[in-house]
C-alpha positions as CSV (number, residue, x, y, z in Angstrom):
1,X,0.0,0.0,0.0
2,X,2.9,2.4,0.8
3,X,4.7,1.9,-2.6
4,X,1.6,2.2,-4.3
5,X,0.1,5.4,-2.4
6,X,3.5,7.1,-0.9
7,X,2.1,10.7,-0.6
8,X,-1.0,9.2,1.4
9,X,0.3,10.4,4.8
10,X,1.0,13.8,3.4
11,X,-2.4,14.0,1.9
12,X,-4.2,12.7,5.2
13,X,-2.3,15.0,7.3
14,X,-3.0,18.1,5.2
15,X,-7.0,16.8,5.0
16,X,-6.9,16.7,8.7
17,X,-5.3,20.7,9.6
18,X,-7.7,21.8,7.1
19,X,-11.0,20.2,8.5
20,X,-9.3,21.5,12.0
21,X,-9.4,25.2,10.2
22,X,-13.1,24.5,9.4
23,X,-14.5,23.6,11.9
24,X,-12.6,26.8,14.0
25,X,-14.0,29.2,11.8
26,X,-17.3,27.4,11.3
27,X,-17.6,28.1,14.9
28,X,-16.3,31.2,14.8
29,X,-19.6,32.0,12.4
30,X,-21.9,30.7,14.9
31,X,-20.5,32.5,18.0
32,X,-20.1,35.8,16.8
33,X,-22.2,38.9,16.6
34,X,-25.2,38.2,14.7
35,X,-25.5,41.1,13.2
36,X,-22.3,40.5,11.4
37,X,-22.8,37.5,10.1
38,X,-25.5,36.8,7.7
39,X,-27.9,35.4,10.0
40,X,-30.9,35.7,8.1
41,X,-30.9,32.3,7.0
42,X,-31.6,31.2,10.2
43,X,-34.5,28.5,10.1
44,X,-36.2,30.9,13.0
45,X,-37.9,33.6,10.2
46,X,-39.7,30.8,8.8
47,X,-43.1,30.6,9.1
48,X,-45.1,28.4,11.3
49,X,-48.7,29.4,10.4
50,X,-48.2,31.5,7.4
51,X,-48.2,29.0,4.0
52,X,-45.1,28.9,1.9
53,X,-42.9,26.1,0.0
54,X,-40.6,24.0,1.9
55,X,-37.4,26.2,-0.3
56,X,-37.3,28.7,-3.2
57,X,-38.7,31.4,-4.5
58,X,-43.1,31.9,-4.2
59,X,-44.6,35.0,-5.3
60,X,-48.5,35.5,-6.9
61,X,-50.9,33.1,-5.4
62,X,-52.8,31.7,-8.1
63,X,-56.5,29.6,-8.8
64,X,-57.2,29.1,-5.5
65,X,-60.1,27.0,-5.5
66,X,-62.1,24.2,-3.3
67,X,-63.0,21.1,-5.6
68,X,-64.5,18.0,-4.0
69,X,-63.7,18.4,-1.0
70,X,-60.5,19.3,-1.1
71,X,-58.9,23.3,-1.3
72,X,-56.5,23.7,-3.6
73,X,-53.5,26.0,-3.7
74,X,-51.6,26.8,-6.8
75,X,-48.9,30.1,-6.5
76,X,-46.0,31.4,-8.7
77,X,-42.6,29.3,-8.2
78,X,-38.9,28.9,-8.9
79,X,-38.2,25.6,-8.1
80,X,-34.7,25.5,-8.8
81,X,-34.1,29.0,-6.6
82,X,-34.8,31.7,-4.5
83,X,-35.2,34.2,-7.0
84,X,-37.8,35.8,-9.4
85,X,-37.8,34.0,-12.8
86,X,-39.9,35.2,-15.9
87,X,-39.4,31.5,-16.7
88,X,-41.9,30.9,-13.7
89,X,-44.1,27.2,-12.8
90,X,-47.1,26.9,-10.8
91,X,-46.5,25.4,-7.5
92,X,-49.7,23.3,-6.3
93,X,-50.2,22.5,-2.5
94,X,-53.7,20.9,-1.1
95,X,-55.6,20.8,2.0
96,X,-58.6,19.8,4.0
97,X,-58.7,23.2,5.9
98,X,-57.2,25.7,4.9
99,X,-54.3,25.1,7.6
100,X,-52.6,22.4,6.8
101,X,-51.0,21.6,3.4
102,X,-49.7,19.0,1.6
103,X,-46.8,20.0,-1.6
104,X,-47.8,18.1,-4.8
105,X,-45.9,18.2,-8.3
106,X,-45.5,21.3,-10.1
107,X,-49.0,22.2,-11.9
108,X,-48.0,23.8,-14.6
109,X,-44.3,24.7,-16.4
110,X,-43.1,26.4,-19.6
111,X,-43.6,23.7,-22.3
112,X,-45.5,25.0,-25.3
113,X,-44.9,27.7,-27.7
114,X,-47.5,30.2,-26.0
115,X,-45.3,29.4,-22.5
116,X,-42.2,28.0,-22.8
117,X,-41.0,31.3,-21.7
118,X,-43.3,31.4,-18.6
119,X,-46.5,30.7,-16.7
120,X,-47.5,33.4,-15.2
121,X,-50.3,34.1,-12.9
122,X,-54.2,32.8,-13.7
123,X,-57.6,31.7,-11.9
124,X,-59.4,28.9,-12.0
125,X,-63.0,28.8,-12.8
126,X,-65.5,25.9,-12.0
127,X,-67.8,24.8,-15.2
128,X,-71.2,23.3,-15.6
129,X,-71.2,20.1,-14.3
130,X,-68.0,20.3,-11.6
131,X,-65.1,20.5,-14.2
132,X,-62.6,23.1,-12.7
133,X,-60.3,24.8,-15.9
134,X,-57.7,27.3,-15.2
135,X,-57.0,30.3,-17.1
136,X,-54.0,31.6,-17.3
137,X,-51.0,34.0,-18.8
138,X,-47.9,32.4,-21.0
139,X,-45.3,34.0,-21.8
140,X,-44.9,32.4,-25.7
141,X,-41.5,32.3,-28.2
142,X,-41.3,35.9,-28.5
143,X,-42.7,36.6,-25.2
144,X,-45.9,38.2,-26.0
145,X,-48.4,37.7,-23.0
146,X,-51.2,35.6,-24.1
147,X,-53.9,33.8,-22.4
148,X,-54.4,29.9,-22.4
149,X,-56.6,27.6,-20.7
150,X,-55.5,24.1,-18.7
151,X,-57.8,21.4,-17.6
152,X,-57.2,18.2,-15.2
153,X,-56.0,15.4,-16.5
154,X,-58.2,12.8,-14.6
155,X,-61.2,14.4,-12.5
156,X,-61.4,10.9,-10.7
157,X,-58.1,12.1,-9.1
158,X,-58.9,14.1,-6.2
159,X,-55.7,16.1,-5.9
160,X,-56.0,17.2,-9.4
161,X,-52.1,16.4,-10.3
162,X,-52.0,16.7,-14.2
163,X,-53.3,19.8,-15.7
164,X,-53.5,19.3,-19.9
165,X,-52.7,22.8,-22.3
166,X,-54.9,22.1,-25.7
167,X,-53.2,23.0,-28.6
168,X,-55.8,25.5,-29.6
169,X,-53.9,27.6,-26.7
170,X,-53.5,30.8,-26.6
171,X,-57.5,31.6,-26.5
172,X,-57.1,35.5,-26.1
173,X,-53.8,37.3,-27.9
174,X,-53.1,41.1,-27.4
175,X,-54.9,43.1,-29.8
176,X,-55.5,46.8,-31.0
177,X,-53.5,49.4,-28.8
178,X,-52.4,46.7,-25.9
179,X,-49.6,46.1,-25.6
180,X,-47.8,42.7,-26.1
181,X,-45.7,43.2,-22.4
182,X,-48.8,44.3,-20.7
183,X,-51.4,42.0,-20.7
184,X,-52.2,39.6,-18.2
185,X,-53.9,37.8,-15.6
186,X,-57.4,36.2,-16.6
187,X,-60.0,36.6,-13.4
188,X,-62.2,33.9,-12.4
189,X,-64.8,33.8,-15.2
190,X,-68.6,33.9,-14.1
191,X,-71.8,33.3,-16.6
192,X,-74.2,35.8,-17.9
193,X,-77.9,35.8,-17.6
194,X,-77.5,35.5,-21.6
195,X,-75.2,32.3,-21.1
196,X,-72.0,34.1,-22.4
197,X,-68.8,33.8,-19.8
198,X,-67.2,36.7,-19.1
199,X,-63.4,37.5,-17.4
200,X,-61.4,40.4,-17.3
201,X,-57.8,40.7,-18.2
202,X,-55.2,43.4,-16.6
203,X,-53.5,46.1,-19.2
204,X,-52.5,49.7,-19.5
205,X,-53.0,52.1,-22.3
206,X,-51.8,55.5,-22.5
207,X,-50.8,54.9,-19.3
208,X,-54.5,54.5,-17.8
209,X,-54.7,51.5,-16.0
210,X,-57.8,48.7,-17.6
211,X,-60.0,45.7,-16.6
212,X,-60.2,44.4,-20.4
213,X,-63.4,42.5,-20.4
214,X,-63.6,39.4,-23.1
215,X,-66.9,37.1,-23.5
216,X,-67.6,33.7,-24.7
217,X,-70.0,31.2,-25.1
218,X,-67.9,28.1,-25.5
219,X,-64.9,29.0,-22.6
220,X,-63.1,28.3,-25.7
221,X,-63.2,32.0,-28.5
222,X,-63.4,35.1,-26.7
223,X,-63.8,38.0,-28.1
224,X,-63.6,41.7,-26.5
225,X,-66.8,44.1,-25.3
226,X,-67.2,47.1,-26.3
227,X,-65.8,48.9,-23.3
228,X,-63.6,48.0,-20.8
229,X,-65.1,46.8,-17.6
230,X,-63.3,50.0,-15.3
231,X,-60.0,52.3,-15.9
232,X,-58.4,55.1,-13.9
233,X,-56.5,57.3,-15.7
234,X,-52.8,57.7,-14.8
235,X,-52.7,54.9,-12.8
236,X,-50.3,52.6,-14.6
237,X,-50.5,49.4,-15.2
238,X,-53.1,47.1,-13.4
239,X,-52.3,43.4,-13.1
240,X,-54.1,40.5,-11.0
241,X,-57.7,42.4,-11.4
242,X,-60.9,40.3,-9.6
243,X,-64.2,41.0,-9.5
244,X,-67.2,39.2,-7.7
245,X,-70.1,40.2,-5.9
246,X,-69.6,40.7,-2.1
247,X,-72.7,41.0,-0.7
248,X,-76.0,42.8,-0.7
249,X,-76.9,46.3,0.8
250,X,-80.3,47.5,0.9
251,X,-81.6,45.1,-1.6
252,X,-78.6,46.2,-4.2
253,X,-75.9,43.7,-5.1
254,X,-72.6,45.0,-4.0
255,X,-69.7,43.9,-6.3
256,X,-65.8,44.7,-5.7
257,X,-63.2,45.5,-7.8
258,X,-59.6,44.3,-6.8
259,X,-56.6,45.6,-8.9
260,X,-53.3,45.0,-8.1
261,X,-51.1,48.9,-9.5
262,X,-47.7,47.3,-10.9
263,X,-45.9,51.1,-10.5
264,X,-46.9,51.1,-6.8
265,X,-46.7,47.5,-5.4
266,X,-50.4,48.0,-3.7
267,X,-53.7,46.5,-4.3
268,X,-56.5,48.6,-4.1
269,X,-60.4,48.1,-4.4
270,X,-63.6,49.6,-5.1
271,X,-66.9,48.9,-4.3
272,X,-70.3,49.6,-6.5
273,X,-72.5,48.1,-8.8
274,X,-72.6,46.2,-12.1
275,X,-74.4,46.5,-15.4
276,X,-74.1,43.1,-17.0
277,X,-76.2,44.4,-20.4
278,X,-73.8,47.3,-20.9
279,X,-71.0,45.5,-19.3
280,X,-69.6,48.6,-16.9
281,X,-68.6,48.7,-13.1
282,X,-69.4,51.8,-11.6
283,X,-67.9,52.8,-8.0
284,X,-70.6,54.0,-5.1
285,X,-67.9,57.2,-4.8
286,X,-67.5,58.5,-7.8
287,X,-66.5,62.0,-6.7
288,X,-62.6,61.4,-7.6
289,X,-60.8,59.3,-10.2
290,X,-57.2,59.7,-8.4
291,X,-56.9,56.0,-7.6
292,X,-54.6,56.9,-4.4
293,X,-58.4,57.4,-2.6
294,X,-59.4,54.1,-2.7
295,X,-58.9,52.0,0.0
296,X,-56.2,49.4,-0.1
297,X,-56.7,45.6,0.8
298,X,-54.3,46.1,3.2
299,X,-51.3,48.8,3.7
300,X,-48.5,46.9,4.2
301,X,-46.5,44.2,2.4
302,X,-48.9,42.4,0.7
303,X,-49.9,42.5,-3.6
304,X,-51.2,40.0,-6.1
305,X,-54.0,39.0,-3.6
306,X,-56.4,36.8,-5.3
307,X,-59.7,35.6,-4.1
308,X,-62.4,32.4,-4.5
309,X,-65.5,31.4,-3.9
310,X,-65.7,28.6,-1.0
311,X,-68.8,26.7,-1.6
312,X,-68.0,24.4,1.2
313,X,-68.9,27.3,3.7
314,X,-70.5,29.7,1.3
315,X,-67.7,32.4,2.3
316,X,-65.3,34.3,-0.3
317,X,-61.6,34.0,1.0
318,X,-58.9,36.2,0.0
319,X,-55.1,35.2,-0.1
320,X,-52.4,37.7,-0.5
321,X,-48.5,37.2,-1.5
322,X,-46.3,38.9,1.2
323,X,-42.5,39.4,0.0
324,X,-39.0,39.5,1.7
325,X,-38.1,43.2,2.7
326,X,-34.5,42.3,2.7
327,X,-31.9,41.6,-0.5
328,X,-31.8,38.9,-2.8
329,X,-28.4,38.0,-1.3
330,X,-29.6,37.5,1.5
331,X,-32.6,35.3,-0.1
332,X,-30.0,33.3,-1.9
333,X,-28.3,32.6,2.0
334,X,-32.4,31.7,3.2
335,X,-33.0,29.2,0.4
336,X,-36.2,30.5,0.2
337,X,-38.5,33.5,-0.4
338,X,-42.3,35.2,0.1
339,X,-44.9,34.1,2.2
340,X,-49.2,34.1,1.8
341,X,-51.1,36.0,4.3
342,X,-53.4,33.7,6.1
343,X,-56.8,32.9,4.6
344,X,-58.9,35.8,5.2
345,X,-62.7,36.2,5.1
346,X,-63.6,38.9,3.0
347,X,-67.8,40.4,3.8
348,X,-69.3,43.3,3.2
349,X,-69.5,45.8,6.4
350,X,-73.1,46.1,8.0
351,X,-73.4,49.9,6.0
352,X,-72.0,48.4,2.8
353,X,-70.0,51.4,2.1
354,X,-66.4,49.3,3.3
355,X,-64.5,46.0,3.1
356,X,-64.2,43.7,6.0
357,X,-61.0,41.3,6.0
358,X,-60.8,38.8,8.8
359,X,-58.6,35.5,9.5
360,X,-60.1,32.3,8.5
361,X,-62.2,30.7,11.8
362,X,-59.8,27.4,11.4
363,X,-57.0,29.0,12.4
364,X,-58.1,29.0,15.9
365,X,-57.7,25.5,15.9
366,X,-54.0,26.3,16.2
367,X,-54.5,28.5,19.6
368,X,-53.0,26.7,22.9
369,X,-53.8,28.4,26.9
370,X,-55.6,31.6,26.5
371,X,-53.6,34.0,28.4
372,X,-56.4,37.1,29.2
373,X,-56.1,40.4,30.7
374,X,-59.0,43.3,31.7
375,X,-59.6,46.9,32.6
376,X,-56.1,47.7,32.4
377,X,-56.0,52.0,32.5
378,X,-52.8,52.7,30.5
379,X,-51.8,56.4,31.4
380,X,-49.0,59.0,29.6
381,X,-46.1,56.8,28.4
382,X,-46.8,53.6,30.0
383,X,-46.5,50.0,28.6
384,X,-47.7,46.6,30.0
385,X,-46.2,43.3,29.5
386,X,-47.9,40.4,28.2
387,X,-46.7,37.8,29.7
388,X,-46.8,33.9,29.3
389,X,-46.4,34.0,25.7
390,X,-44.3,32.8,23.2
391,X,-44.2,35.8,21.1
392,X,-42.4,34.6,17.8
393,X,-45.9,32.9,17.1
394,X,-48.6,34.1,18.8
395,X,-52.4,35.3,18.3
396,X,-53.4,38.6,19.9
397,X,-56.5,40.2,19.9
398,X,-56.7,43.4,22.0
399,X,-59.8,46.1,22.8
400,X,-58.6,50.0,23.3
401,X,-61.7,52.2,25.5
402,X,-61.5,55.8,25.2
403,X,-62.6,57.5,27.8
404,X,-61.8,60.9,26.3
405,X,-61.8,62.6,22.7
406,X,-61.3,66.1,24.1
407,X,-57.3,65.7,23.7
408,X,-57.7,64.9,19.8
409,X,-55.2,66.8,17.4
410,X,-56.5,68.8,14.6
411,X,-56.3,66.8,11.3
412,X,-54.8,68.2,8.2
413,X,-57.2,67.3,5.1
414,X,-53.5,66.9,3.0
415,X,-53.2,63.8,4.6
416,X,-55.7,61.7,3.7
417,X,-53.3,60.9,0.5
418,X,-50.5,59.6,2.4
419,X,-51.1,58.0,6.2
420,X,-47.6,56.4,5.8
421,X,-45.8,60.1,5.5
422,X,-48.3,60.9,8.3
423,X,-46.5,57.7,10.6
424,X,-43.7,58.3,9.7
425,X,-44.0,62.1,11.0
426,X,-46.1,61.0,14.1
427,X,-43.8,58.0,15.0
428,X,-44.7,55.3,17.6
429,X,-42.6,56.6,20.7
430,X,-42.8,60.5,20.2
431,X,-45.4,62.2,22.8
432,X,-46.8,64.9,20.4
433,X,-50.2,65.0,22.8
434,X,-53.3,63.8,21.8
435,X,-54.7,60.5,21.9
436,X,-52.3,58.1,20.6
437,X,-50.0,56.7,19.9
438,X,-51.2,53.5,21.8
439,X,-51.4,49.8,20.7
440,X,-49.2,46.9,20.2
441,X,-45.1,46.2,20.8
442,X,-44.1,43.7,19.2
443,X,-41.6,41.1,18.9
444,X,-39.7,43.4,21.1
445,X,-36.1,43.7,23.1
446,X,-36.6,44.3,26.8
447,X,-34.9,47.6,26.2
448,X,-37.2,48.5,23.3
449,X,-33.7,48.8,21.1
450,X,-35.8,46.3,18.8
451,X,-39.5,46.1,18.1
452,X,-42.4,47.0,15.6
453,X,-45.3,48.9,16.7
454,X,-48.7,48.8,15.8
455,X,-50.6,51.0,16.6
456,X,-53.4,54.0,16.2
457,X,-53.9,57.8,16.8
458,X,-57.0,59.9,17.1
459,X,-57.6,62.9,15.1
460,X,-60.9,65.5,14.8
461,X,-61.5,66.8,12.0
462,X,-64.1,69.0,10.4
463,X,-66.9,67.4,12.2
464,X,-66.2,64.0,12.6
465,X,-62.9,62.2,13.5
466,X,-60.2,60.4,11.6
467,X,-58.4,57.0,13.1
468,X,-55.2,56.5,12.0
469,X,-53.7,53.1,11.9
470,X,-49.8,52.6,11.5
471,X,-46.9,49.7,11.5
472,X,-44.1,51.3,12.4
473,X,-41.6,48.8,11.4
474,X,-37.9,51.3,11.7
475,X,-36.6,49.9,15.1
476,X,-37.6,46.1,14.1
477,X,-34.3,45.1,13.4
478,X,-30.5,46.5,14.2
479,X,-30.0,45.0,10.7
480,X,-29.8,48.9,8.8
481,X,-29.8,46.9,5.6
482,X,-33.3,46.2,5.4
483,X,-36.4,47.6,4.1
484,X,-38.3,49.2,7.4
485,X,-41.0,51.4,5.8
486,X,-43.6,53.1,8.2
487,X,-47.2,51.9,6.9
488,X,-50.4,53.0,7.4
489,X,-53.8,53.9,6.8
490,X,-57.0,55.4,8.0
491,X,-60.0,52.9,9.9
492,X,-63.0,53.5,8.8
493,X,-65.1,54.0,12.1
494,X,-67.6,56.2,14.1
495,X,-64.9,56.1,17.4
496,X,-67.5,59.4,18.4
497,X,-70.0,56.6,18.7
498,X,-68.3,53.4,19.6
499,X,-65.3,54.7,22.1
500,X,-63.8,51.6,21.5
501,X,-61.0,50.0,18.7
502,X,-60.1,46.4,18.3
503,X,-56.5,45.0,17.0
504,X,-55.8,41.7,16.3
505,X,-52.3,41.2,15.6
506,X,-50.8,37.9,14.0
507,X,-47.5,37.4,15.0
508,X,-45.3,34.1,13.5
509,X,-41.7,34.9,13.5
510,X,-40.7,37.3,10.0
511,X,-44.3,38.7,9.7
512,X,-46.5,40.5,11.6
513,X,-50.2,40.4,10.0
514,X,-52.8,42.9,12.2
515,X,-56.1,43.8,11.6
516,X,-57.5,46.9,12.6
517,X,-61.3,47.9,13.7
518,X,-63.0,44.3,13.3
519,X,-60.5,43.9,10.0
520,X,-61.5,47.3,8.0
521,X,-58.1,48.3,7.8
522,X,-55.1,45.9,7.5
523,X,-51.7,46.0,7.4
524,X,-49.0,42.9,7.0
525,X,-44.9,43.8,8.1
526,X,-42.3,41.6,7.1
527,X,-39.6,42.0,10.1
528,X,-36.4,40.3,11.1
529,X,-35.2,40.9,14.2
530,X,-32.4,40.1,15.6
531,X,-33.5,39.3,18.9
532,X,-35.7,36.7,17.5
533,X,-32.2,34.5,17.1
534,X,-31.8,34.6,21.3
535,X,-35.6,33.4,21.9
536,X,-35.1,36.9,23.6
537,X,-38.7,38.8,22.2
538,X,-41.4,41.0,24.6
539,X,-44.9,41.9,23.7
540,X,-45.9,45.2,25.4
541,X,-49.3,47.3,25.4
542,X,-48.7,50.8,25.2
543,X,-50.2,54.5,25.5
544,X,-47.1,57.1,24.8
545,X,-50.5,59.7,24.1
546,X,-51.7,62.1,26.7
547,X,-55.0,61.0,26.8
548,X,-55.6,57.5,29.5
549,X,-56.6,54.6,27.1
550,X,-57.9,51.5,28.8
551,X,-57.7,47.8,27.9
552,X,-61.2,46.8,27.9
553,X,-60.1,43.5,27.1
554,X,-57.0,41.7,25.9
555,X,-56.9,37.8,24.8
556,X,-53.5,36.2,23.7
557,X,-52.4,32.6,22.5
558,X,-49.3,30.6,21.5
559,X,-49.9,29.4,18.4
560,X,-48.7,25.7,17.0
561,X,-46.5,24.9,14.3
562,X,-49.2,23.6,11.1
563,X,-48.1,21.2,8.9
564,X,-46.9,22.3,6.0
565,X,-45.2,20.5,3.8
């Protein structure tokens, strides 16, 4: 052996001194400051409530549907990294609840000529007789947008695994003024009292943002209406548009329009009526066109939300994509990338003037001890612990009493336009007198040097008053690197009449999802703090205002890890 290997010693020896190096610095890496180290691939920002792929890169949910029995989760997807690709597949995950999912085979990849380039984001609609089809945008040889249709392979299979492309694909192709880059996203379709389908497809012309709406009788050749179901001018471009009926107010059919505005990252909505026969949406406020007045589906990190029709509870349920806010470097280091919101309930509030957003009810199933505080006065500048909580991954639902709205500051009308310029100003910890700021602390140091605050403030205005709901997210990491915006918006409430103001506030490790007065306002942070490495994280109640706010009533739970795999 020596004669025929005589540098084997040498070899073994050198192996050895340099495995001794790496294991020295590889423990070096782990000991060190945290901060300077990459420590952002730490398996303790992942999720333990919120849905997303075991690795790599999710973005747009997509045809979110329940179908025998069984919901069905389908969602933009690199599965070869944790990066954006235009070459994008279709996940697919499924589930009996809505908590709990199960990762099948990828749905749908770039294989034809009006994809191989991409398949991008789509809906599924549910024909006569229980046949699911999804509709969808393909990015084909020259990467035009076009739309194509997919149906299951074998309906006896419950999971749906194979989804079929006919050849006939694409069924809709830009046309007229659209243009090729800027055309996509087919809604849910839903049938006419004349038996024609209808969908609407996301564009921009001019640089007006447009609901394109195309009809058919087969599913099969659409052709375009006359007008366009709704545009805004100046808006931009307008991508993953819904539309559905959302309830009924004083005998009139309420429907809402979703839109998704590619220049700003938001999704907006509007509510009003529908004229099938002339094939129009008109809002119930029609006094301004600026798009930047309608309310949002939620203010913070969340776009691409997509919607369906659960027929198993008669409810419609939202989902939204919530994306990193740190680099793609440090996605790379993760191995993975972009979270859903939970499951929310979307209804119609009791005036039918607003939208109402609220956590799927089987999520509770995930709540352990109930940990429950009362009448709890919180004067000038002081703060409450909440104790007995894990609060990486909890559920919080807390109700503020005013006792007072004599102390309210004057509101400026100039900014209704921008509530996040207006938290940003404001801040979380600044005593500018008033009522507010009081609310939330969360996943927070014990020195406050780390946390995110959620919170309100109370304005009067000409007449009435304004409630202003923020996330103040720039102390929720010592990481300056990061994206840590101050969000916000206004809550939609009489607080004259009611006195009172709920937040729920989901917290699971590198989000922080909160609903504000019953779920009118909401707004989802994506945080990473450093703290959260130590198991070292606080949840406080607060009032830095100058006006006493009480706790009528708070209710807190650890929440367990759901399986998702």
């Amino acid at each position: 052996m020596a004669s025929i290997f005589p540098g084997l010693g040498w070899i073994l020896g050198f192996s050895f001194i340099c495995s001794s190096l790496f294991e020295i610095y590889r423990r070096h890496l782990l000991y060190q400051d945290p901060i300077a180290k990459n420590f952002i691939a730490s398996e303790l920002y992942r999720t333990a409530y919120h849905f997303q792929p075991t690795q790599h890169w999710m973005n747009d949910p997509n045809a979110p549907m329940y179908y025998n029995g069984v919901y069905h989760l389908f969602y933009q997807h690199n599965p070869d990294a944790a990066t954006w690709t235009a070459n994008i597949s279709w996940g697919h995950s499924v589930s009996a609840d809505l908590v709990h999912w199960t990762g099948l085979e990828l749905a749908l990849t770039p294989s034809d000529p009006f994809d191989i380039s991409g398949c991008w984001s789509g809906s599924a609609t549910i024909l006569p007789g229980s046949k699911p089809v999804i509709l969808y945008t393909g990015l084909d040889t020259v990467s035009r947008q076009v739309q194509n249709i997919a149906y299951p392979k074998n309906l006896s299979d419950p999971f749906l695994r194979e989804w079929i492309k006919p050849r006939y694909n694409p069924v809709i192709e830009p046309h007229g003024r659209i243009d090729a880059a800027l055309f996509r996203d087919p809604s849910t379709a839903w049938l006419g009292r004349d038996g024609s389908w209808r969908l609407t497809v996301g564009t921009v012309i001019d640089g007006n943002g447009l609901a394109m709406l195309y009809k058919s009788k087969d599913f099969v050749k659409w052709v375009p209406a006359e007008n366009p179901l709704y545009y805004t001018n100046g808006s931009g471009m307008w991508e993953c548009v819904d539309f559905f009926p959302l309830g009924e107010a004083r005998g009139v059919t309420k429907y809402m329009l979703k839109v998704s505005m590619f220049d700003v990252s938001y999704d907006y909505y509007a509510l009003g009526t529908y004229d099938e026969e002339g094939g129009v949406f008109t809002r119930d406020d029609a006094s301004s066109t600026d798009y930047r007045t309608w309310p949002m589906i939620d203010y913070g990190r969340v776009y691409a939300s997509k919607t369906f029709l659960d027929e198993a509870k008669q409810r419609r349920i939202l989902w939204g994509w919530s994306n990193e806010s740190n680099s793609i470097a440090d996605d790379v280091a993760k191995g993975w990338a972009g979270i859903q919101t939970v499951p929310r309930v979307l209804s119609l509030d009791t005036d039918g003037k607003r939208l109402v957003q609220w956590p799927i009810e089987e999520l509770e199933s995930l709540r352990g001890e109930q940990i429950h505080l009362q009448d709890i006065e919180l004067e000038t500048g002081s703060q409450v612990e909440v104790r007995g909580l894990k609060v990486s991954q909890a559920d919080v639902e807390v109700e503020f009493e005013l006792q007072s709205l004599i102390g309210a500051e004057p509101f400026d009308a100039n900014w209704i336009v921008d509530p996040p310029k207006l938290c940003r100003e404001k801040g979380a910890y600044a005593n500018h007198g008033g009522i507010g700021p009081f609310g939330l602390l969360v996943l927070a140091a014990d020195n406050l040097e780390e946390n995110t605050a959620v919170y309100f403030r109370v304005f009067r205005a000409e007449g009435s008053y304004k409630v202003l709901m923020c996330a103040d997210q720039r102390r929720s990491s010592k990481r300056s690197e990061l994206y840590k915006p101050a969000s916000g918006g206004f809550v939609d409430i009489d607080i004259k009449k009611e006195r009172k103001i709920s937040l729920r506030t989901l917290i699971d490790h590198s989000v922080v999802e909160s609903f504000g007065g019953g779920g009118r306002t909401c707004i989802t942070s994506r945080v990473y703090p450093t703290i959260l490495l130590n198991d070292n994280t606080h949840l406080y109640a607060f009032n830095y205002g100058t006006e006493t706010v009480k706790i009528s009533e708070l209710k807190a739970w650890n929440m367990a890890q759901a399986q998702i795999s």
